[in-house]
N, C-alpha and C positions, 0 to 999 in steps of 0.2 A: 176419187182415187180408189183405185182397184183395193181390196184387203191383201193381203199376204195370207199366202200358203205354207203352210210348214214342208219342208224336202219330204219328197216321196217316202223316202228310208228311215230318214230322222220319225217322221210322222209313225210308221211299223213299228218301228222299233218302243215306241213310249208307248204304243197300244199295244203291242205283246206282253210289256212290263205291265201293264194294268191289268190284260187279261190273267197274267198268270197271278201276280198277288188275289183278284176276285177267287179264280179257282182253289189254290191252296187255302186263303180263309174260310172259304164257304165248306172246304171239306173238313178244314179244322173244327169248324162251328157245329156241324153234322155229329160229327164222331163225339163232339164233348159234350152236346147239352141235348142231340135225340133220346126219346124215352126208349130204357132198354127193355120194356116188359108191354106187353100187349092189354097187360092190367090195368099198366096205370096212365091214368087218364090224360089227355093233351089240351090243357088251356089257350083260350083262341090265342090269348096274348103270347103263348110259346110258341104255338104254332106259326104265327104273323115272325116271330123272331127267327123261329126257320126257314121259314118260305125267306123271307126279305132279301139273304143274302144269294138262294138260289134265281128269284126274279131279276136281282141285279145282272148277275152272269147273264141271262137268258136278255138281257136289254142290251148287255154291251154287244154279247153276241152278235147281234144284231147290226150295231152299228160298223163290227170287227169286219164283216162279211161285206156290207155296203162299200166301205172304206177302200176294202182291199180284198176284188171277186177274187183275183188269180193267184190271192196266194195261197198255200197251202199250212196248213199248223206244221211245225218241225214235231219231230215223234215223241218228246218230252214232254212238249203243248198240249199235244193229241192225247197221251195217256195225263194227263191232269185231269181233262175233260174227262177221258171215259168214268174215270178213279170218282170225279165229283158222281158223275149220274149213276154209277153203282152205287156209290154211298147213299144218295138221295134215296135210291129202292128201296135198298137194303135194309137202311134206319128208321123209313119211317113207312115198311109194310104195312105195319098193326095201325096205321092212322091215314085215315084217307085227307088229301090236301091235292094242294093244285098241282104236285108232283107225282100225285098218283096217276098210271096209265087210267083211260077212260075203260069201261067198259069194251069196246069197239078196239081200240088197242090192245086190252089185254087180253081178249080171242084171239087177236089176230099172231097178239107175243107166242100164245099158246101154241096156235095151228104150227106156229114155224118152230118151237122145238120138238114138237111131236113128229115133223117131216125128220128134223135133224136125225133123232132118235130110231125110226124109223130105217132109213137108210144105214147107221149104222148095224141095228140088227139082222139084215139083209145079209150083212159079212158076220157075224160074232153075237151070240145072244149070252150075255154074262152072270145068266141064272141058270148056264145049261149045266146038269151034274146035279143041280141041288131039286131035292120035293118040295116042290112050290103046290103042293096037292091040295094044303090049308088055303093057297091064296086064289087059287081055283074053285073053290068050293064058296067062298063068298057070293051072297047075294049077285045075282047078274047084275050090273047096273054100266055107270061109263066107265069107263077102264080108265080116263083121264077128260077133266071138265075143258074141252078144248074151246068151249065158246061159251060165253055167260049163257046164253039163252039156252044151253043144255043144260045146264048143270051150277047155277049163280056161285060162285064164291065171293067172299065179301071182303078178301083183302090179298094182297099177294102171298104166293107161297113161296117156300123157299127152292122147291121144282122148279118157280117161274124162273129164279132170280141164277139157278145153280149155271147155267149157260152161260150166262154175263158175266158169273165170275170167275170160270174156265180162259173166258176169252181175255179177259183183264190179267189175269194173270201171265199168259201167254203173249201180250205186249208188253207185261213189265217185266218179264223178261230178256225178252228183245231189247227194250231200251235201257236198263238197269243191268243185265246179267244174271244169272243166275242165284246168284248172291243172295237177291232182295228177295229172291221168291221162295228160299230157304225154308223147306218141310212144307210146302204147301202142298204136296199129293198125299203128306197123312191128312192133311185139313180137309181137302177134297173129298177123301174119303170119309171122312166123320159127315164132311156136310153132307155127302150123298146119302147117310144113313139117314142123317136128321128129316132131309128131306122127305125118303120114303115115309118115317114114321108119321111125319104130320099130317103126308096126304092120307094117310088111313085114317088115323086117329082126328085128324081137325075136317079137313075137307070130306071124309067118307068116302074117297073113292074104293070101287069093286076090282076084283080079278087082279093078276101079277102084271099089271100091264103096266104102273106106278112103279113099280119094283123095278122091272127091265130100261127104263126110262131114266131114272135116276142113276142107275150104275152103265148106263151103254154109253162109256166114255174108253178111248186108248188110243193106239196108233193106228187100229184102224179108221178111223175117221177123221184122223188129225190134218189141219191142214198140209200143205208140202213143207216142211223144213222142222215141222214142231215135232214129227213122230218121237223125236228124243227124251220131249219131255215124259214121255209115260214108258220110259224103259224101267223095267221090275216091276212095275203096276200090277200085273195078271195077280201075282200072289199076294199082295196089300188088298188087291179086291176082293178076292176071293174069302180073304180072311170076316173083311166088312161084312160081306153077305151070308156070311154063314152064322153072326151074331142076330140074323132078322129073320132068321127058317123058325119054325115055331119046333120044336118038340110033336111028335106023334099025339092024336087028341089033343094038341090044343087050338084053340082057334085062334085065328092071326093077330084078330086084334086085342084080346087078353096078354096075347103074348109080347105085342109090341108096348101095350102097357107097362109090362113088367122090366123090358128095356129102357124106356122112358123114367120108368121110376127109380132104375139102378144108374140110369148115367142120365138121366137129364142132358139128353141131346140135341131138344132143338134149342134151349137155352143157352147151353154149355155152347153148342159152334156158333150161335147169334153173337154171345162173347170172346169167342176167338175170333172170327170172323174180323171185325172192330180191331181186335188187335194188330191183324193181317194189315188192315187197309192204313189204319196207326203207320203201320212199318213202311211198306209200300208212300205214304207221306213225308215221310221224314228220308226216304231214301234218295230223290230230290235233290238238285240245290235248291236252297231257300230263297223262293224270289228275291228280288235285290227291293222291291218295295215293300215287303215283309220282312226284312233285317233294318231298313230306314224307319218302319214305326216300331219296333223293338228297341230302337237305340243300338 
């Protein structure tokens, strides 16, 4: 006797339900038990607690796609997903696991915001006006570690990650409204500062080329329909960037130091950051199988 099949639809429809409860828990689980300091140390058995729920996703996934080639995720679906695999970046940079890009991935992440970046300065360079002469004067070296084998960094930077979360943002708007994404171009701007600072200060990168990289964001590069997002921008940026010029005689990275030490920046947006993505979670309906194990 033949088995039974479950109806095509009915079948979608209870594997949607499972995919989305994996996704919201596994982001819930990210944001609340990732370690928030690069200090402090990640025990295998945390780390196994981490990974576990992201392995699951990554196995239904799996089956979700076999199941059912031609369907497509609805844009709620899609941005859970993305929402999970920034969070995974994001939270757990300072700790290499099986969700860190490889080496060979994270060149190749590189190569392609450096193209991004790149083309945008082509139209607008958002350092122009300011003496970038301190950042000039630095040692020659890479201007940006676009491939391990130039330049090894040992964990992601927040340069890698600041793309992804431009683009995350920019779908939860789309599918949320503008609403959920509430101050996020001061965030943006904090994180582009943070950003720069690390890569001088943690990675060592030379020259202003970190600098231009990090703030070459706006309407000109935006895709078609998003230019809205970054109306009033120019002068929010500009503001950023003129807290990270050094002072005549001083040298860059003294001086970024002494920003770091007054606003503790990459800390400070690592924890807003979290809070963003918090919001961004809960903005959501709450899967119907995560209100079922709630009670």
């Amino acid at each position: 006797m033949a088995a039974k099949r479950a109806d095509p639809a009915t079948q979608l429809a209870v594997d949607t339900a499972i995919l989305s409860y994996l996704l919201h828990t596994s982001t819930h689980t990210l944001l609340r038990d990732a370690p928030t300091s690069r200090s402090e140390p990640l025990p295998l058995a945390s780390a196994r607690k981490l990974e576990l729920p992201l392995q699951m996703v990554d196995s239904f996934l799996t089956l979700f796609r076999a199941s059912h080639p031609s369907t497509a995720h609805p844009l709620s679906l899609a941005l859970r997903l993305r929402l999970l695999r920034f969070t995974a970046l994001f939270t757990l940079r300072h700790h290499p696991c099986t969700s860190t890009p490889s080496p060979t991935a994270l060149a190749t992440l590189r190569r392609t915001h450096v193209a991004r970046a790149a083309a945008f300065l082509e139209r607008r360079d958002p350092i122009s006006g300011y003496d970038v002469a301190a950042y000039e004067r630095t040692e020659v070296g890479s201007e940006r570690p676009a491939g391990a084998s130039e330049q090894p960094v040992p964990q992601l930077l927040l340069l890698d990650t600041l793309p992804l979360f431009i683009d995350l943002v920019a779908q939860a708007a789309d599918v949320y409204g503008e609403a959920a994404t509430q101050g996020w171009r001061a965030l943006a701007g904090r994180y582009m500062a943070a950003a720069a600072v690390e890569a001088y200060l943690v990675s060592g990168v030379e020259g202003p080329g970190a600098l231009r990289e990090a703030f070459a964001w706006g309407a000109e590069g935006s895709a078609e329909g998003e230019e809205g997002m970054w109306e009033g921008w120019e002068g929010e940026r500009a503001e950023v960037v003129r807290t990270l010029i050094p002072p005549e005689g001083v040298e860059v990275r003294e001086w970024l130091r002494e920003v770091e030490r007054e606003r503790d920046s990459v800390k400070g947006v690592e924890a807003e950051v979290r809070g963003f993505l918090r919001g961004l979670l809960s903005a959501g309906e709450v899967p119907e199988l995560v209100r079922v194990e709630r009670g």
